[in-house]
C-alpha positions in Angstrom: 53.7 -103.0 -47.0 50.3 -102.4 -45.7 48.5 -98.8 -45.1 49.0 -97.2 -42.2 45.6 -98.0 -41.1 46.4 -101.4 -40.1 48.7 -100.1 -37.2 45.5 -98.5 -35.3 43.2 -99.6 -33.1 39.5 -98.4 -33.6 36.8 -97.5 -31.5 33.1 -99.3 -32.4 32.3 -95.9 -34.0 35.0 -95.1 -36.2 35.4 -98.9 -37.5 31.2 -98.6 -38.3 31.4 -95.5 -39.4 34.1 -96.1 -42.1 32.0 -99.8 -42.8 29.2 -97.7 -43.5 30.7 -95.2 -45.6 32.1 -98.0 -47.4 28.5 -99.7 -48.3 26.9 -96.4 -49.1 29.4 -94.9 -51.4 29.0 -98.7 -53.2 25.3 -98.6 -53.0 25.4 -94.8 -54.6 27.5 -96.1 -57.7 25.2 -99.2 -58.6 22.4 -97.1 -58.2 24.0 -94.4 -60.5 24.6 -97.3 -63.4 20.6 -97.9 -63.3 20.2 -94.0 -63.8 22.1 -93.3 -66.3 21.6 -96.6 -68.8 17.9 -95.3 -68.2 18.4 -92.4 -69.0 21.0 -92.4 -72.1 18.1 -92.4 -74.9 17.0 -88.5 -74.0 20.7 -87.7 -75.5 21.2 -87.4 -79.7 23.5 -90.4 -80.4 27.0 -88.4 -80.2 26.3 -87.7 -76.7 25.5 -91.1 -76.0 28.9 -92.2 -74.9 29.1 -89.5 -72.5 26.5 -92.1 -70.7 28.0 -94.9 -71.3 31.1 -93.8 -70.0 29.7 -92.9 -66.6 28.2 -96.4 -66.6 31.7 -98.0 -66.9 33.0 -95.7 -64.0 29.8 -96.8 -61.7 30.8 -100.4 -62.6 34.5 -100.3 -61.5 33.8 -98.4 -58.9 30.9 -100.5 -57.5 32.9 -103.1 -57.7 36.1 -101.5 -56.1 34.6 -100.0 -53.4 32.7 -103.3 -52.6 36.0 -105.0 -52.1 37.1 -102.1 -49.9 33.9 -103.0 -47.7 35.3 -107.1 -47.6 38.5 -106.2 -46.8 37.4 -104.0 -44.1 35.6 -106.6 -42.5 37.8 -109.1 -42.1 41.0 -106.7 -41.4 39.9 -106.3 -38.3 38.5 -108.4 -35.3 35.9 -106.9 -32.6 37.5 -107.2 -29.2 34.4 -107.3 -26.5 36.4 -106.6 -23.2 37.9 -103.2 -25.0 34.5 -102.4 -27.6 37.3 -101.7 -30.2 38.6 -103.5 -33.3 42.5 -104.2 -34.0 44.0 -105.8 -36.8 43.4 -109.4 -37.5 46.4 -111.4 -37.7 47.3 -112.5 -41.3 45.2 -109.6 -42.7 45.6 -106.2 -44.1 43.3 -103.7 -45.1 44.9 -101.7 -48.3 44.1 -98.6 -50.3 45.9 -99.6 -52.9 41.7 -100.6 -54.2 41.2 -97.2 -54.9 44.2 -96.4 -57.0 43.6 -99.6 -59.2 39.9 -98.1 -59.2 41.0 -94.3 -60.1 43.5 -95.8 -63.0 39.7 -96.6 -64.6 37.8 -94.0 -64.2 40.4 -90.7 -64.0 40.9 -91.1 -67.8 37.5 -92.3 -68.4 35.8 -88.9 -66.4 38.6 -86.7 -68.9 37.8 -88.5 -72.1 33.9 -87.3 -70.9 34.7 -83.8 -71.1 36.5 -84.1 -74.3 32.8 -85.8 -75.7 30.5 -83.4 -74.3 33.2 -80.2 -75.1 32.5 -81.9 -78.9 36.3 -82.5 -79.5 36.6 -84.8 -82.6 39.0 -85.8 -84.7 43.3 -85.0 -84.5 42.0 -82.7 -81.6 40.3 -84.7 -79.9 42.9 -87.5 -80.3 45.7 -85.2 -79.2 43.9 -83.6 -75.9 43.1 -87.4 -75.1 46.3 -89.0 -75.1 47.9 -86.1 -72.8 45.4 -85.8 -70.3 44.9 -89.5 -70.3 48.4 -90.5 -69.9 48.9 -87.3 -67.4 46.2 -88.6 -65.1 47.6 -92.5 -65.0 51.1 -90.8 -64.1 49.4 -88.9 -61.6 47.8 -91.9 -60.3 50.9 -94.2 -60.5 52.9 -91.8 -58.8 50.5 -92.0 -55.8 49.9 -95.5 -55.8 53.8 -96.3 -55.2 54.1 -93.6 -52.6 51.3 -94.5 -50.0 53.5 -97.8 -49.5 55.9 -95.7 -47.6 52.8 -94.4 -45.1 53.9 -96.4 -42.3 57.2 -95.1 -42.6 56.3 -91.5 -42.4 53.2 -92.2 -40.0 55.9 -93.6 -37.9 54.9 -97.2 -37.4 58.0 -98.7 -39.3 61.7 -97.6 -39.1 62.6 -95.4 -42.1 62.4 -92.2 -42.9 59.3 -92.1 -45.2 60.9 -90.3 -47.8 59.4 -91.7 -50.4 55.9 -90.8 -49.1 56.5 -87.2 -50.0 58.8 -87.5 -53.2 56.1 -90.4 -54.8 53.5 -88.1 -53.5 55.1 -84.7 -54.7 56.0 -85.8 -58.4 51.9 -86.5 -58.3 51.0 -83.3 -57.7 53.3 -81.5 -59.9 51.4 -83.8 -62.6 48.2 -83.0 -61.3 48.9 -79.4 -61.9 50.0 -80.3 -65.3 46.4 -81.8 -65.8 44.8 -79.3 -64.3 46.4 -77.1 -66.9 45.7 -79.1 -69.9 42.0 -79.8 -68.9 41.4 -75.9 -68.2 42.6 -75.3 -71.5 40.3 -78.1 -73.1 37.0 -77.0 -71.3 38.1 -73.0 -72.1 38.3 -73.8 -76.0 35.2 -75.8 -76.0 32.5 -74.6 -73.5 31.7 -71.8 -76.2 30.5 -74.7 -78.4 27.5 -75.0 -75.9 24.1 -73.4 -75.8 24.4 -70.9 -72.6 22.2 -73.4 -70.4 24.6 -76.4 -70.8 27.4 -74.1 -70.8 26.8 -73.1 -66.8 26.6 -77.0 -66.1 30.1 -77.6 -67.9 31.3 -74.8 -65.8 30.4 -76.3 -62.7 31.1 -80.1 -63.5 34.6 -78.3 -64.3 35.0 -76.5 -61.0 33.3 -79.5 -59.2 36.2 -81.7 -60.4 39.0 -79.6 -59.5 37.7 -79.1 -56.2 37.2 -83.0 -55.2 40.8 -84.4 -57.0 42.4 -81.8 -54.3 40.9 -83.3 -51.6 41.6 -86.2 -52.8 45.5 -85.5 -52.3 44.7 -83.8 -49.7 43.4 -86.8 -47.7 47.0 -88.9 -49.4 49.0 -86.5 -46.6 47.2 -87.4 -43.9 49.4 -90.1 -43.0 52.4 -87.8 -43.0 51.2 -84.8 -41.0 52.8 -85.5 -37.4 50.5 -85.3 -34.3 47.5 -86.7 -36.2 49.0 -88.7 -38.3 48.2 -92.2 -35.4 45.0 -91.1 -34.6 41.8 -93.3 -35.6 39.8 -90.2 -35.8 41.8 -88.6 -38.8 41.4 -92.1 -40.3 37.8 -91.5 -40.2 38.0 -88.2 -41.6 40.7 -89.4 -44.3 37.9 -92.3 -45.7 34.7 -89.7 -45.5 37.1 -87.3 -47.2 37.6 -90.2 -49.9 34.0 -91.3 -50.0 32.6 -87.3 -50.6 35.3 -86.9 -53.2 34.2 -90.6 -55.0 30.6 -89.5 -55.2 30.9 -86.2 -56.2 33.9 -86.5 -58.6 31.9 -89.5 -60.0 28.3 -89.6 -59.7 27.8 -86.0 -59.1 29.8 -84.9 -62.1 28.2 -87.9 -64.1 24.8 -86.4 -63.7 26.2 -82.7 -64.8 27.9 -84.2 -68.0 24.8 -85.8 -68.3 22.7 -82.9 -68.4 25.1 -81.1 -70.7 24.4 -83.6 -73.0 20.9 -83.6 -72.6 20.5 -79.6 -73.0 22.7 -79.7 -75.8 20.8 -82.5 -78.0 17.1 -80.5 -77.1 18.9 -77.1 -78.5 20.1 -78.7 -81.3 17.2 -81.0 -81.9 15.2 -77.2 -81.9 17.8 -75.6 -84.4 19.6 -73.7 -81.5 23.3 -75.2 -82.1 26.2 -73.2 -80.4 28.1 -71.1 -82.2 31.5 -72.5 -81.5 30.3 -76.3 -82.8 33.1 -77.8 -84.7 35.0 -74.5 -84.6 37.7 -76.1 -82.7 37.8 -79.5 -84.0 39.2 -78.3 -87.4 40.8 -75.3 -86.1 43.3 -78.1 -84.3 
């Protein structure tokens, strides 16, 4: 079943301005993989992976969100007479990209804190398998119910049930996440000199913020009166493509000046007072 998407009929502006947001938020992740393989070698090597994480996200994202821009283009044919586009027959546009995409790099961005918050060992281990295999529920969940959003958008007979009960049992594990993750950045944040420790605290905060818009923007199709309206699908994509840069690039860069901060204090003699205190406490 395709995204509701394919049921509308755009103007010139919405279908370029969703194009374009497509291209730039691909052209910010390939641009992001240069930055931070350039920049890896000003980390001590156990921070080093926090890099080379980030460069695996840009990659599956880059590539992702560049199939997102082919699909878009040939989804949709340019009618003169009207200046709008409408759905070419025999293709779809999906969003189903971006949840293949976000099974990559959700645990990948998690397993980053755990790095940079110095987890190792049976704690680290531990923390890793439950927020990892929290945030691929969280994302299966919401990959089987946005094939219900014509349903609840009401393109297709059926009551769209599943929209909200997929999309529900998501959030509730999101929550869980959130409360797992909190837990993991509270217990090892002290383990940071006091200059990388306000970074952590706002990659943290940072994150939080963009994965509820990102759930935020999986409702649209289900919220009745704007639910058919090309605008809110414009709105719904720049809501995706702020959250994809910031939840990915823009936290990259904090992690990565965490790490940074962190090796110079160390390198100088000024470790944190919490290192390895939690490691071998767990």
């Amino acid at each position: 079943m395709p995204n509701y998407e394919n049921f509308l009929t755009f103007e010139y502006w919405q279908y370029e301005v969703i194009r374009h947001a497509f291209s730039f938020t691909a052209a910010v992740f390939a641009a992001s993989l240069v930055y931070f393989a350039m920049t890896m070698h000003e980390a001590t090597a156990k921070y080093r992976t926090t890099f080379a994480i980030s460069a695996v996200v840009m990659v599956s994202a880059t590539i992702e969100l560049g199939l997102l821009y082919l699909m878009w283009n040939s989804a949709f044919v340019y009618d003169a007479a009207t200046m709008t586009y409408a759905r070419t027959e025999g293709e779809i546009f999906a969003n189903g990209y971006r949840y293949a995409n976000w099974l990559i790099d959700v645990p990948m961005l998690l397993t980053q804190f755990l790095v940079v918050l110095q987890f190792t060992g049976a704690a680290f281990r531990r923390r890793w398998i439950t927020l990892t295999a929290s945030g691929a529920a969280m994302i299966l969940l919401g990959y089987v119910g946005q094939y219900y959003e014509p349903q609840v958008a009401g393109f297709v007979e059926g009551s769209g049930l599943g929209f909200w009960i997929w999309g529900g049992l998501s959030w509730l594990v999101f929550f869980y996440l959130l409360y797992v993750a909190n837990d993991a950045v509270r217990a090892g944040r002290d383990s940071l000199v006091p200059e990388a420790r306000g970074l952590m605290n706002g990659a943290w905060t940072l994150l939080v913020v963009t994965w509820f818009m990102y759930g935020f923007a999986y409702m649209v199709p289900g919220v009745p009166g704007i639910n058919q309206s090309g605008d809110w699908v414009v709105v719904r994509q720049l809501i995706y493509t702020f959250a994809d840069v910031t939840s990915k690039t823009v936290f990259g860069l904090l992690l990565a000046q965490v790490a940074i901060r962190q090796s110079r204090a160390e390198q100088a003699g000024r470790i944190g007072t919490g290192e390895g205190r939690y490691a071998a406490a767990e």
